[in-house]
mmCIF file of the N, C-alpha and C atoms, coordinates in Angstrom:
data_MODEL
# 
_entry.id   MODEL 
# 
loop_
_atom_site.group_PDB 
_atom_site.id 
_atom_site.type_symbol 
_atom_site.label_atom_id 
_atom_site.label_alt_id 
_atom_site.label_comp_id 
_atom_site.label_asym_id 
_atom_site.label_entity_id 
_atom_site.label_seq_id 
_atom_site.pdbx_PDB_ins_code 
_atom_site.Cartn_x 
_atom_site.Cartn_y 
_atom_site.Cartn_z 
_atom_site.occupancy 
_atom_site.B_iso_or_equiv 
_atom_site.pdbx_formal_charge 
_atom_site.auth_seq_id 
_atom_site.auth_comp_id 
_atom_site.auth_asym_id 
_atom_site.auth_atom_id 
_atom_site.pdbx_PDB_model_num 
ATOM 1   N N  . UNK A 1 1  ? -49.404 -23.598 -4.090  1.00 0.00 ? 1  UNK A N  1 
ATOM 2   C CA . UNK A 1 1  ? -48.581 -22.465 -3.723  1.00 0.00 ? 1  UNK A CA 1 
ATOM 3   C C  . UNK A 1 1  ? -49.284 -21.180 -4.124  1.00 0.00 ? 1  UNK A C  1 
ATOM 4   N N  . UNK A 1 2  ? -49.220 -20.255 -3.138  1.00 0.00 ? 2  UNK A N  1 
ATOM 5   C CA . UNK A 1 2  ? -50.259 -18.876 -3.297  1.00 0.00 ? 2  UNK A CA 1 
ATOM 6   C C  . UNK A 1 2  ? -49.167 -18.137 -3.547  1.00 0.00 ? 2  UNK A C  1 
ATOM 7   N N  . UNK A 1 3  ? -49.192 -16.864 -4.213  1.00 0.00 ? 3  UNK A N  1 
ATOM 8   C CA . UNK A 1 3  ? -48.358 -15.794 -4.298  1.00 0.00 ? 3  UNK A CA 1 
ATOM 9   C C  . UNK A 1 3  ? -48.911 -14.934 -3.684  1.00 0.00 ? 3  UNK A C  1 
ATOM 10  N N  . UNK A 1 4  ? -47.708 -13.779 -2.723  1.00 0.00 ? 4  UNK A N  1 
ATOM 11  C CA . UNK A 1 4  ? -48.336 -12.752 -2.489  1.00 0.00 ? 4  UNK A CA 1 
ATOM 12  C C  . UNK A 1 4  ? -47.893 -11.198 -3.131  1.00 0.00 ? 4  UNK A C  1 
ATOM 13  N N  . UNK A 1 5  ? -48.759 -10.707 -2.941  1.00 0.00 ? 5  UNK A N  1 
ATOM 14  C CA . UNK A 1 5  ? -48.415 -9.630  -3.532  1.00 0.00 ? 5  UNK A CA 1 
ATOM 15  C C  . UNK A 1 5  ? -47.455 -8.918  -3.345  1.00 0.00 ? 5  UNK A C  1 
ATOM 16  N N  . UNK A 1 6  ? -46.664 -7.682  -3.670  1.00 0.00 ? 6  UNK A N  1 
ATOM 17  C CA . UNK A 1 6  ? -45.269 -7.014  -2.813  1.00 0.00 ? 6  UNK A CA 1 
ATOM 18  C C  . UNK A 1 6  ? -45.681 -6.135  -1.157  1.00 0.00 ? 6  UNK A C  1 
ATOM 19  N N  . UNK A 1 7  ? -47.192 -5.896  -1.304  1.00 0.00 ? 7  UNK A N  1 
ATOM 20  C CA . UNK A 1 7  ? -47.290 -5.322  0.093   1.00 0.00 ? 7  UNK A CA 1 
ATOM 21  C C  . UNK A 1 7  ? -47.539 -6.201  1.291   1.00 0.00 ? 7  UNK A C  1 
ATOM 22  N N  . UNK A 1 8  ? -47.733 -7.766  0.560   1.00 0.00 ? 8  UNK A N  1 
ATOM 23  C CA . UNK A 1 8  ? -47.642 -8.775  1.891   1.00 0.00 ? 8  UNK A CA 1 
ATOM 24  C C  . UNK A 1 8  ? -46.708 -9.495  2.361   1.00 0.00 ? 8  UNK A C  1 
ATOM 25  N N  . UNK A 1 9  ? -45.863 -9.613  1.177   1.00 0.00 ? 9  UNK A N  1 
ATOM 26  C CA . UNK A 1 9  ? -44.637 -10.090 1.402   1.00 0.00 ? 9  UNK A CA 1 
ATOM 27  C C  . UNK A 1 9  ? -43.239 -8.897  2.524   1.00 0.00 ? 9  UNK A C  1 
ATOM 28  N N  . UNK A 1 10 ? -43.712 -7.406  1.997   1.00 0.00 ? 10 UNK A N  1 
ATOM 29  C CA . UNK A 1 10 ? -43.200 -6.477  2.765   1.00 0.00 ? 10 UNK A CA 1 
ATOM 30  C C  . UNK A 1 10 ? -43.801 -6.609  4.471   1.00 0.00 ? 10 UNK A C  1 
ATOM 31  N N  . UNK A 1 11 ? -44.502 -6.962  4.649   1.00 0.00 ? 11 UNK A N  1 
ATOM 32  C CA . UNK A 1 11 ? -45.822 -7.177  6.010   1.00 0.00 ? 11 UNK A CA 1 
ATOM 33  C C  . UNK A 1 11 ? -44.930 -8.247  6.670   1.00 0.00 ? 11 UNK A C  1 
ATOM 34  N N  . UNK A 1 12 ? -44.572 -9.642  5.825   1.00 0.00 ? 12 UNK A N  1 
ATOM 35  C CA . UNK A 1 12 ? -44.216 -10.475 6.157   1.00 0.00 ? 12 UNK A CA 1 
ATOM 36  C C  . UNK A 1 12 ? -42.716 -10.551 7.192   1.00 0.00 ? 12 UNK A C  1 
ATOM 37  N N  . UNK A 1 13 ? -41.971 -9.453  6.033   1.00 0.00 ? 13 UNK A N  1 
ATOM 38  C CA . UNK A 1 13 ? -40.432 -9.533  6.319   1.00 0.00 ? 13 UNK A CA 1 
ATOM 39  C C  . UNK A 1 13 ? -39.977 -8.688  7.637   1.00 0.00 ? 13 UNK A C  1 
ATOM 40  N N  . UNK A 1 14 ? -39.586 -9.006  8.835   1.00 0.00 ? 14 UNK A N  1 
ATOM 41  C CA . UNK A 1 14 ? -39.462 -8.386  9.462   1.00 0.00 ? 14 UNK A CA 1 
ATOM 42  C C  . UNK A 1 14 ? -37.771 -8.339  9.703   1.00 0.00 ? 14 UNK A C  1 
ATOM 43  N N  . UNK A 1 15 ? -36.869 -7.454  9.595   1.00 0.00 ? 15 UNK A N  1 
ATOM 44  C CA . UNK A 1 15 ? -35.461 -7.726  9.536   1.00 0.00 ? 15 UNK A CA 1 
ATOM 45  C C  . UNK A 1 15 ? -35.168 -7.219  11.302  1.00 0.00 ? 15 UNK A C  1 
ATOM 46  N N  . UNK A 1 16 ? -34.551 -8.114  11.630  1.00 0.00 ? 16 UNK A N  1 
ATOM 47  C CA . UNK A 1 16 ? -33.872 -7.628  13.179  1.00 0.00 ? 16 UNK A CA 1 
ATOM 48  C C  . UNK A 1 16 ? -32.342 -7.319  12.725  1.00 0.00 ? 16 UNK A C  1 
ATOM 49  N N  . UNK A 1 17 ? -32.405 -6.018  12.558  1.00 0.00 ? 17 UNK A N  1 
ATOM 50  C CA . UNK A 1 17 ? -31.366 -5.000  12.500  1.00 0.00 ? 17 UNK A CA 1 
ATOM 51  C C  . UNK A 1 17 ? -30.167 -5.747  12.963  1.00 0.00 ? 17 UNK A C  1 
ATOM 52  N N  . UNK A 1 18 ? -30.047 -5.582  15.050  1.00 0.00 ? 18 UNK A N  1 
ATOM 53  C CA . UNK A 1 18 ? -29.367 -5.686  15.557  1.00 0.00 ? 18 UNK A CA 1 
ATOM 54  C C  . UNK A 1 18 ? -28.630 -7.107  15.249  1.00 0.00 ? 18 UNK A C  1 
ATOM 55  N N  . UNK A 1 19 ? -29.521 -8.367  14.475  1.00 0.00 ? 19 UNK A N  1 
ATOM 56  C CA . UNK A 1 19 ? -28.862 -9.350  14.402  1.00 0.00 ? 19 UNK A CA 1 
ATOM 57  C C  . UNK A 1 19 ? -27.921 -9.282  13.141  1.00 0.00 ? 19 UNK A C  1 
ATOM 58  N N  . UNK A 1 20 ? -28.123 -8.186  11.862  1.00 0.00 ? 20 UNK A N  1 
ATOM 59  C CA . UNK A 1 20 ? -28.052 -8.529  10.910  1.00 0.00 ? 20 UNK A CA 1 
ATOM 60  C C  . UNK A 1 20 ? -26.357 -7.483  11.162  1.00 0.00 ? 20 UNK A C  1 
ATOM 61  N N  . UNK A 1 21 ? -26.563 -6.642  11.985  1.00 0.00 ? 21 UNK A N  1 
ATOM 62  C CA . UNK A 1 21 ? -25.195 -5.773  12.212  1.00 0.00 ? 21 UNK A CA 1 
ATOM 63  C C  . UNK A 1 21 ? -24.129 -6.833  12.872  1.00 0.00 ? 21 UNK A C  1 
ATOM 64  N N  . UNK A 1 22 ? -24.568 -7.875  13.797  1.00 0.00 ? 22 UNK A N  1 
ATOM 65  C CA . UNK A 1 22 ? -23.515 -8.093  14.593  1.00 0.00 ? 22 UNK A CA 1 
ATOM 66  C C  . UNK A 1 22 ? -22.699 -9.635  13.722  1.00 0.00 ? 22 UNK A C  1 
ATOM 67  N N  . UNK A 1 23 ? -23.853 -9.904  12.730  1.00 0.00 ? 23 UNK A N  1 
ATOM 68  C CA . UNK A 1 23 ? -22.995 -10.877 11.468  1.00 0.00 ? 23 UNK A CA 1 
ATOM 69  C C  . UNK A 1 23 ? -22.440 -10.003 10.895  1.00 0.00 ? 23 UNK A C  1 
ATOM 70  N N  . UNK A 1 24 ? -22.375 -8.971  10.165  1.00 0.00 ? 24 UNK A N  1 
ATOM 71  C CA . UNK A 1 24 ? -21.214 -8.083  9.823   1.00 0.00 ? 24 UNK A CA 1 
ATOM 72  C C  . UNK A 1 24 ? -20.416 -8.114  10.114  1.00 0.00 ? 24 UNK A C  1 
ATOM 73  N N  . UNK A 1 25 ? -20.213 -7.309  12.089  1.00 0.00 ? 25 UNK A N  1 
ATOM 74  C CA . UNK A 1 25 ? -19.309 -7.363  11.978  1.00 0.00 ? 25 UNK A CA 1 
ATOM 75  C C  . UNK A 1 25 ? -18.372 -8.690  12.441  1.00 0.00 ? 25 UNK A C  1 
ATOM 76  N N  . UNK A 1 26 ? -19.187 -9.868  12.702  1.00 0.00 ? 26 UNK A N  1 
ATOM 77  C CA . UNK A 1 26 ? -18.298 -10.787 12.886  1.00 0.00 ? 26 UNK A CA 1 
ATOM 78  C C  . UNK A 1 26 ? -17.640 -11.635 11.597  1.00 0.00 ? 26 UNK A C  1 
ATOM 79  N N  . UNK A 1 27 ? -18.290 -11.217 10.466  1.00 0.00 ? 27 UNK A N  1 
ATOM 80  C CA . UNK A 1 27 ? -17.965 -12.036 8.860   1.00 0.00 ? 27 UNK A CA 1 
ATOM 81  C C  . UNK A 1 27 ? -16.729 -10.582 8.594   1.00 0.00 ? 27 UNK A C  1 
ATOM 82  N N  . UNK A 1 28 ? -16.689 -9.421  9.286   1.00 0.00 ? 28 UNK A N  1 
ATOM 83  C CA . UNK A 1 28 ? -15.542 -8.083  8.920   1.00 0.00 ? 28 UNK A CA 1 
ATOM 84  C C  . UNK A 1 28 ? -14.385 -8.727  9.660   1.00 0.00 ? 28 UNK A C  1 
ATOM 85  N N  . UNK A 1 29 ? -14.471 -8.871  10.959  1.00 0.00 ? 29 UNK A N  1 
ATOM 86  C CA . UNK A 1 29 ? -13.056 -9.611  11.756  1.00 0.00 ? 29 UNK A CA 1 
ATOM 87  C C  . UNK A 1 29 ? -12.533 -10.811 11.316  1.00 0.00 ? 29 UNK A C  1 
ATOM 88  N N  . UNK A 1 30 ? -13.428 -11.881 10.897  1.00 0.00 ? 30 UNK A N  1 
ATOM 89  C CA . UNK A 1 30 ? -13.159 -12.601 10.655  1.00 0.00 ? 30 UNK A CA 1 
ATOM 90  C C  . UNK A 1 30 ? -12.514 -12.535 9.100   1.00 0.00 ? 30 UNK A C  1 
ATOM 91  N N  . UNK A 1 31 ? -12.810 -11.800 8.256   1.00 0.00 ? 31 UNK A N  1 
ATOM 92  C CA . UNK A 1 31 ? -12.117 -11.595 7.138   1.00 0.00 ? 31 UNK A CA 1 
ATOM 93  C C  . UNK A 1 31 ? -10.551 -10.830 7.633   1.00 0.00 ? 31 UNK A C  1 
ATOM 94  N N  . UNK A 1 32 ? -10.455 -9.763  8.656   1.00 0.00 ? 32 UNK A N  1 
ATOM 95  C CA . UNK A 1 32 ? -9.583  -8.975  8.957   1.00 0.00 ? 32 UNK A CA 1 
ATOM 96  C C  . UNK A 1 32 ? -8.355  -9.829  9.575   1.00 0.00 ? 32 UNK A C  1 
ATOM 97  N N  . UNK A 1 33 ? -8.839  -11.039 10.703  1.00 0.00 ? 33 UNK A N  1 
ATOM 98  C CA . UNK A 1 33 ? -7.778  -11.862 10.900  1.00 0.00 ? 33 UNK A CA 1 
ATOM 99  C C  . UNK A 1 33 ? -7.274  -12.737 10.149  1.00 0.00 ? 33 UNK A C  1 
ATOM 100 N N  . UNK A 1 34 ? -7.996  -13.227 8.975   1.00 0.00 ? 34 UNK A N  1 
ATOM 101 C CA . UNK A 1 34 ? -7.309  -14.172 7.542   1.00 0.00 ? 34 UNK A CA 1 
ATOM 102 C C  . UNK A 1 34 ? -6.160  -13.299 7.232   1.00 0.00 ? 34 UNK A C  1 
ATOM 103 N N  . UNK A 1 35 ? -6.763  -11.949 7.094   1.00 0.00 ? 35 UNK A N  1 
ATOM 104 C CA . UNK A 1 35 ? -5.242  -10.989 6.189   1.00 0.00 ? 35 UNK A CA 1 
ATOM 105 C C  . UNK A 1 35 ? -4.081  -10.633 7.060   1.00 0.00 ? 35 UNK A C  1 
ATOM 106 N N  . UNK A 1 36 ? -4.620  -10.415 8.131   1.00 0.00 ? 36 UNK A N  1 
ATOM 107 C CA . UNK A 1 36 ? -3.198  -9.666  8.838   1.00 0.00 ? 36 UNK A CA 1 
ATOM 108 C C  . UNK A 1 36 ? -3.198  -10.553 10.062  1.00 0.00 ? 36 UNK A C  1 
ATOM 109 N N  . UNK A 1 37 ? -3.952  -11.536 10.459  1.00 0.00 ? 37 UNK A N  1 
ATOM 110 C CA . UNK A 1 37 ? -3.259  -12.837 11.696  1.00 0.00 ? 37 UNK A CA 1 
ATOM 111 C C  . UNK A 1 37 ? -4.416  -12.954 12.586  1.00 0.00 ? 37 UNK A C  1 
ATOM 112 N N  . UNK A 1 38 ? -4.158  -13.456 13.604  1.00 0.00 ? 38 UNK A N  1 
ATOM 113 C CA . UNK A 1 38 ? -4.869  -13.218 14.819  1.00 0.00 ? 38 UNK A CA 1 
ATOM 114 C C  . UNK A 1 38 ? -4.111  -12.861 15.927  1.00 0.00 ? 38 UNK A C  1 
ATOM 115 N N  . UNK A 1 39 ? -3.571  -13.279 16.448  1.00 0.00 ? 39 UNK A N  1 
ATOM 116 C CA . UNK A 1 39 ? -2.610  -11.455 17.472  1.00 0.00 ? 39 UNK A CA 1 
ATOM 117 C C  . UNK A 1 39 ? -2.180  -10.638 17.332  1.00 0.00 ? 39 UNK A C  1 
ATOM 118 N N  . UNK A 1 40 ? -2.443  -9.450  18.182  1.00 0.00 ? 40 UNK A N  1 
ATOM 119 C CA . UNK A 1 40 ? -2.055  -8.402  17.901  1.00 0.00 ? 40 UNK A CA 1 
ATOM 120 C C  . UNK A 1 40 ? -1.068  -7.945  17.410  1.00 0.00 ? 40 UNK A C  1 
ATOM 121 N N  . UNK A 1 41 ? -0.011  -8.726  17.684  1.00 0.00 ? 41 UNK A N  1 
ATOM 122 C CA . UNK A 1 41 ? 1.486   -7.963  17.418  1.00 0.00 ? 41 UNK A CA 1 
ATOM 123 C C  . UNK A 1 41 ? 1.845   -8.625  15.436  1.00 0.00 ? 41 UNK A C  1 
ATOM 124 N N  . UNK A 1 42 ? 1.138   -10.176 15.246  1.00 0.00 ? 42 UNK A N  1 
ATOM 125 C CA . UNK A 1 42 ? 0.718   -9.750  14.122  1.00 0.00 ? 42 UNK A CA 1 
ATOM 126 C C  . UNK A 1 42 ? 0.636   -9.015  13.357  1.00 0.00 ? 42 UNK A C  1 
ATOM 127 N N  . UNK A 1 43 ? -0.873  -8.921  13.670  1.00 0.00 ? 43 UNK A N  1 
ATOM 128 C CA . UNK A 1 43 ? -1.534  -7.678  12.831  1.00 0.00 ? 43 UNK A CA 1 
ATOM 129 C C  . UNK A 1 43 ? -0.963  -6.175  12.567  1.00 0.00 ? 43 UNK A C  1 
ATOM 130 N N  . UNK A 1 44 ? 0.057   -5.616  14.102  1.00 0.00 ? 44 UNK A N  1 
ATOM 131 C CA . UNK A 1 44 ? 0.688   -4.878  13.991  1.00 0.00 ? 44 UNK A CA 1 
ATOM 132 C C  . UNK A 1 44 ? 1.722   -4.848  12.917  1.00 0.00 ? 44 UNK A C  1 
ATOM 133 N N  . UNK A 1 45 ? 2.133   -5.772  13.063  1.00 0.00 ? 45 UNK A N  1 
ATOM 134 C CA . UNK A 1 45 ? 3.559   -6.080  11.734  1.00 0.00 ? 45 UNK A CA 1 
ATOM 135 C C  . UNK A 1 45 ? 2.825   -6.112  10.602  1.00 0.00 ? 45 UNK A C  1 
ATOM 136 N N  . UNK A 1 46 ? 1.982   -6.489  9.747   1.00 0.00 ? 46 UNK A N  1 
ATOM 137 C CA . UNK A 1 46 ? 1.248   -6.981  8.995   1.00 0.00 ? 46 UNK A CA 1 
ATOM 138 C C  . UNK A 1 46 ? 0.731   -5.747  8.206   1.00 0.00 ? 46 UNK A C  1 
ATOM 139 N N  . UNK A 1 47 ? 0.502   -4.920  9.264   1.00 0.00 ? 47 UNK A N  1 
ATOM 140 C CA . UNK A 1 47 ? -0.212  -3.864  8.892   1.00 0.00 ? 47 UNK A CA 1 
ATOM 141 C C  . UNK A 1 47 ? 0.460   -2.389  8.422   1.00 0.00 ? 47 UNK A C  1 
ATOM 142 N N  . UNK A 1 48 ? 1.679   -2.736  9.456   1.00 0.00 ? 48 UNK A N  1 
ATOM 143 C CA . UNK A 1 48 ? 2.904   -1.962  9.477   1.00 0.00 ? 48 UNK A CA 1 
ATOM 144 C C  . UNK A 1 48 ? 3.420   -2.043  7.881   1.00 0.00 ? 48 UNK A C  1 
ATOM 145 N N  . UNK A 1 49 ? 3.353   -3.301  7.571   1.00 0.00 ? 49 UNK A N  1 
ATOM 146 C CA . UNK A 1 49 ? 4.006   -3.529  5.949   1.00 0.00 ? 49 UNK A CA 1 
ATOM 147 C C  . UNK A 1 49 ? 3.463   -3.227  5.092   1.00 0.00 ? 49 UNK A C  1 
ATOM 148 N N  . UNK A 1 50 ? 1.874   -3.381  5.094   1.00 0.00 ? 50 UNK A N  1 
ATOM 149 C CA . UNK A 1 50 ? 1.075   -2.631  4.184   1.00 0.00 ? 50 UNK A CA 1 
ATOM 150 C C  . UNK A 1 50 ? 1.065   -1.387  3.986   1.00 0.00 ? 50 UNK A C  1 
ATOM 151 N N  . UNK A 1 51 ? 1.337   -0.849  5.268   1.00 0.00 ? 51 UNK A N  1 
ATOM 152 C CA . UNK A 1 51 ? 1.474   1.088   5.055   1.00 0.00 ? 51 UNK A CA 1 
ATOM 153 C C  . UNK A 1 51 ? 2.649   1.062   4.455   1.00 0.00 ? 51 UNK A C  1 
ATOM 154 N N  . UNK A 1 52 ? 3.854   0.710   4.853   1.00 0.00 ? 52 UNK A N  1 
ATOM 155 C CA . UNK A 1 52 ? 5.197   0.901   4.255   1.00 0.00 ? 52 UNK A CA 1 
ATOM 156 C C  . UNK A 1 52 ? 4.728   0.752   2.485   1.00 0.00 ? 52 UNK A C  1 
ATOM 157 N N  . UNK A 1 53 ? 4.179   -0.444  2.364   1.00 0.00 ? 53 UNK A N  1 
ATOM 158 C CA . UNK A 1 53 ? 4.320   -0.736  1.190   1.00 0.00 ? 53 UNK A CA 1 
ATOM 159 C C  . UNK A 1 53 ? 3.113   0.452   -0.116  1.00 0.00 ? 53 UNK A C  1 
ATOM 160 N N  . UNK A 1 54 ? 2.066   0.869   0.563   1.00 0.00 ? 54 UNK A N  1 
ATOM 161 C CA . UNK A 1 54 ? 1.322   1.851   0.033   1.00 0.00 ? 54 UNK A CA 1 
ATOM 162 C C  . UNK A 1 54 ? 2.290   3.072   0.098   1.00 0.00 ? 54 UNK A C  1 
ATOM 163 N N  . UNK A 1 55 ? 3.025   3.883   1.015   1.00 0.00 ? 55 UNK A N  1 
ATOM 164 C CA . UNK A 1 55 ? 3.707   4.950   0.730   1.00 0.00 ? 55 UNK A CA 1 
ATOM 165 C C  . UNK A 1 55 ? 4.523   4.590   -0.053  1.00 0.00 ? 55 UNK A C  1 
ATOM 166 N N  . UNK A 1 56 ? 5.645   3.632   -0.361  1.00 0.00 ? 56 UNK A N  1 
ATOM 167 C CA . UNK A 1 56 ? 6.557   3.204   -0.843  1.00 0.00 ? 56 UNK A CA 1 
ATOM 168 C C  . UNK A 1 56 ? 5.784   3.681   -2.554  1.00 0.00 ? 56 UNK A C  1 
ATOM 169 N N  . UNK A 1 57 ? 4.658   2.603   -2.766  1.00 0.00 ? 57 UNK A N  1 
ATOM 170 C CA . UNK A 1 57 ? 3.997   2.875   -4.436  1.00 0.00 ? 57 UNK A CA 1 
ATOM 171 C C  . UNK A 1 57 ? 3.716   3.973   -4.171  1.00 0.00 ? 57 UNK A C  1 
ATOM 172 N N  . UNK A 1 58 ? 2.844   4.638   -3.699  1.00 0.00 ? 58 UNK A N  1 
ATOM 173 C CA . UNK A 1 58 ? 2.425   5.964   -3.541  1.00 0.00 ? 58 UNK A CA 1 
ATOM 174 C C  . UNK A 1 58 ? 3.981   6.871   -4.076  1.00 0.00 ? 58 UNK A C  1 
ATOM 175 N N  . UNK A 1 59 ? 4.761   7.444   -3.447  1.00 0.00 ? 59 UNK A N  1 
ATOM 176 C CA . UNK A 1 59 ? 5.894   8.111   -3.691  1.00 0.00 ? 59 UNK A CA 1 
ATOM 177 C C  . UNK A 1 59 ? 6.518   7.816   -5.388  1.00 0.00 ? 59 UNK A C  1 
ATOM 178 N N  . UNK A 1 60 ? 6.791   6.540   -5.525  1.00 0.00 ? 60 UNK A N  1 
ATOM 179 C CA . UNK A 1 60 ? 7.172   6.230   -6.638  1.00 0.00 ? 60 UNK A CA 1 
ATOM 180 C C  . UNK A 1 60 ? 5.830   6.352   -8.433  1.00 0.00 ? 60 UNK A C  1 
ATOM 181 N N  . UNK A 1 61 ? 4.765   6.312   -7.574  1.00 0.00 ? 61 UNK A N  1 
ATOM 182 C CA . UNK A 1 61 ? 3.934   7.015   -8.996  1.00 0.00 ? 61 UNK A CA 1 
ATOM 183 C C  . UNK A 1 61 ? 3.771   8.820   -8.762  1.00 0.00 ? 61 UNK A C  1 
ATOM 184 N N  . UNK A 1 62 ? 4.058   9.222   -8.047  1.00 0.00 ? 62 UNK A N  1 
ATOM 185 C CA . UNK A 1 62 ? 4.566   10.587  -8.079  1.00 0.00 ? 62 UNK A CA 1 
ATOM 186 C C  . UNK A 1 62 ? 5.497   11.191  -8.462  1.00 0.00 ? 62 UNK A C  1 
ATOM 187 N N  . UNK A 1 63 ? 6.701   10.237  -8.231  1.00 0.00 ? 63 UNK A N  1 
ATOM 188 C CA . UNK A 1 63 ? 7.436   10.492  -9.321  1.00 0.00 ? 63 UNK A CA 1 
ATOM 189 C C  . UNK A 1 63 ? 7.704   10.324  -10.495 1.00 0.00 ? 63 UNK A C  1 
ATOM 190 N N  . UNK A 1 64 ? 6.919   9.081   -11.010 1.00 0.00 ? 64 UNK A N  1 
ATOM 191 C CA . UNK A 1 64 ? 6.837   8.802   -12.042 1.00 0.00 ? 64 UNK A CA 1 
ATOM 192 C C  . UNK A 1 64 ? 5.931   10.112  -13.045 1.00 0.00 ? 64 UNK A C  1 
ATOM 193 N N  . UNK A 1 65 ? 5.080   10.334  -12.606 1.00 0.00 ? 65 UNK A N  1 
ATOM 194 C CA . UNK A 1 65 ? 4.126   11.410  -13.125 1.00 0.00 ? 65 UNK A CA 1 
ATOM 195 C C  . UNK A 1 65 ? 4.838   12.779  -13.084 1.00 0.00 ? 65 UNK A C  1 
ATOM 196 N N  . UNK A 1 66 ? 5.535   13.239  -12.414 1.00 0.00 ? 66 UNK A N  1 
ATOM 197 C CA . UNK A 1 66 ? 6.006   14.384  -12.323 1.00 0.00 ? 66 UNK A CA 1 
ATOM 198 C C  . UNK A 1 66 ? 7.252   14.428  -13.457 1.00 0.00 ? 66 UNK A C  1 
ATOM 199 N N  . UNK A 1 67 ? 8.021   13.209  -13.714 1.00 0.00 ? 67 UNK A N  1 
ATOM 200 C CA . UNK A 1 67 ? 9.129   13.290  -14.646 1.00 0.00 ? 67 UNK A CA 1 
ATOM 201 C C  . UNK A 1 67 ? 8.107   13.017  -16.274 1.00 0.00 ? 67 UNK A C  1 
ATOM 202 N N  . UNK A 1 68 ? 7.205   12.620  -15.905 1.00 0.00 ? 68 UNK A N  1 
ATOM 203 C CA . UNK A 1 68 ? 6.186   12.483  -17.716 1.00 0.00 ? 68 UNK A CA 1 
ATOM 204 C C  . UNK A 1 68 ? 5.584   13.336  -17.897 1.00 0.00 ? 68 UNK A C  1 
ATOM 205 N N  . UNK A 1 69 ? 4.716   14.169  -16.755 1.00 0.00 ? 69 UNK A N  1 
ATOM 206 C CA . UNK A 1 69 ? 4.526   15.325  -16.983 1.00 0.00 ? 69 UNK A CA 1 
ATOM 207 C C  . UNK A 1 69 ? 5.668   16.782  -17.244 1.00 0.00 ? 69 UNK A C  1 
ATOM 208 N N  . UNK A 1 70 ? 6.618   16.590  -16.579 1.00 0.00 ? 70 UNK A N  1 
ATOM 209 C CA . UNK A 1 70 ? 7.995   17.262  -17.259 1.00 0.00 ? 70 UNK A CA 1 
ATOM 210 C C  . UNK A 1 70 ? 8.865   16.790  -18.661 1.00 0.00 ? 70 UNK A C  1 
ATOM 211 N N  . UNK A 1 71 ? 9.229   15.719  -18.605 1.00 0.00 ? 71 UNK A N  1 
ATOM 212 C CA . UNK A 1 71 ? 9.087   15.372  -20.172 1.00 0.00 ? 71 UNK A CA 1 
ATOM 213 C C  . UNK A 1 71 ? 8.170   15.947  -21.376 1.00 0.00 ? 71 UNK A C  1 
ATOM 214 N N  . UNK A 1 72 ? 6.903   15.714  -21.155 1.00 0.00 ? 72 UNK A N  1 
ATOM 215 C CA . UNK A 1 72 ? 5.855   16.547  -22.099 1.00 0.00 ? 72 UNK A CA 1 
ATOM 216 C C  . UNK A 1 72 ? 5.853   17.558  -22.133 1.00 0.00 ? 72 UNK A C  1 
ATOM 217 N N  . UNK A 1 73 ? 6.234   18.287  -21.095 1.00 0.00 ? 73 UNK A N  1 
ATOM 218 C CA . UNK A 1 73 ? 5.918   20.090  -21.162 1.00 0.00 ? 73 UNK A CA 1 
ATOM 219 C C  . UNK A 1 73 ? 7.674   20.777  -21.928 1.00 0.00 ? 73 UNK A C  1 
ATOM 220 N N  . UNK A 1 74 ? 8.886   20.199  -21.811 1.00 0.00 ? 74 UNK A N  1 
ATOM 221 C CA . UNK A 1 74 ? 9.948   20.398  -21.573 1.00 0.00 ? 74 UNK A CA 1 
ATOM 222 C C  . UNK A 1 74 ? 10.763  20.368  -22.660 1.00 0.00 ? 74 UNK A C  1 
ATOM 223 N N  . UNK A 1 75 ? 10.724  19.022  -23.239 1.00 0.00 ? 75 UNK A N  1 
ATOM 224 C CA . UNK A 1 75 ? 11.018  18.350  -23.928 1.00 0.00 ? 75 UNK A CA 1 
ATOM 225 C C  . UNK A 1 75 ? 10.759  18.119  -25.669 1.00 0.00 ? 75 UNK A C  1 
ATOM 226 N N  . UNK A 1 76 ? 11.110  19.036  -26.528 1.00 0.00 ? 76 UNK A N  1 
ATOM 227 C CA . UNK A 1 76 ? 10.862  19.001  -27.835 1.00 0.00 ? 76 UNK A CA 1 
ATOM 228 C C  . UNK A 1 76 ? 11.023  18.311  -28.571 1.00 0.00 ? 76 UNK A C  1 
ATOM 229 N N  . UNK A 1 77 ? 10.169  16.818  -28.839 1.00 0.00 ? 77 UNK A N  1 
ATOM 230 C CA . UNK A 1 77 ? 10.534  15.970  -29.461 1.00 0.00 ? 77 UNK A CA 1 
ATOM 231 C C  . UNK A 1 77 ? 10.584  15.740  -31.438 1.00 0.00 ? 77 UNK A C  1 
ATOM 232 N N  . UNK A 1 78 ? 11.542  15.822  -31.838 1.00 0.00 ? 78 UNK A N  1 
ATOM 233 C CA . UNK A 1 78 ? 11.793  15.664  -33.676 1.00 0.00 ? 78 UNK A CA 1 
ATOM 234 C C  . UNK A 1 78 ? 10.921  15.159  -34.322 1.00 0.00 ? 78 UNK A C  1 
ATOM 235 N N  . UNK A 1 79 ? 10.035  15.766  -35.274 1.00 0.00 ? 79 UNK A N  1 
ATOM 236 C CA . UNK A 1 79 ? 8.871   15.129  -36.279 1.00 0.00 ? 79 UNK A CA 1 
ATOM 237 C C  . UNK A 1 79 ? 7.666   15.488  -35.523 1.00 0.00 ? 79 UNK A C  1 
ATOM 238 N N  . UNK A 1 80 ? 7.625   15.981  -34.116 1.00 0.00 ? 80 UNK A N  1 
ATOM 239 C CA . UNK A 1 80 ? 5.987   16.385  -33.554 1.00 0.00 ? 80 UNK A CA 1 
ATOM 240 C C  . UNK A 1 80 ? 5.635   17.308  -33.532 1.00 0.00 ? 80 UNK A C  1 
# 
C-alpha cells in the first residue's frame, strides 16, 4: 500500500456536485415526509399544528418574561 500525498489525493477526488445536491435533497424530503406524512393535505394539517403550536409557546414565554421582568423592576421584596 503506497500513500499519497494531500496534493494527489486532492488530483484524485473529483466530486460531481450535481450528484451530491440531488442526494440532499432527496435524504431532505424524505426526512420531511417521516415528520409531517406523505400527502399533501397531511402535511398541511401537520404543519398547520406545528405553527399553532410554536405561536401558542411563543406568546406564553412572552408573557412569562414580561410579568418577571415586571416583578423585578416593581416589586420590593423584604430582606433585599
Amino acid at each position: 500500500m503506497i500513500k499519497k500525498n494531500k496534493s494527489e489525493r486532492s488530483q484524485d477526488f473529483k466530486a460531481d456536485m450535481q450528484t451530491i445536491k440531488k442526494e440532499d435533497v432527496r435524504k431532505l424530503q424524505e426526512t420531511f415526509r417521516q415528520f409531517f406524512g406523505k400527502n399533501s393535505d397531511e402535511m398541511r394539517e401537520q404543519s398547520s399544528r406545528l405553527k399553532n403550536k410554536i405561536y401558542f409557546f411563543g406568546v406564553v414565554a412572552i408573557i412569562f418574561f414580561v410579568v418577571i421582568f415586571y416583578l423585578t423592576k416593581n416589586v420590593n421584596f423584604v430582606g433585599i
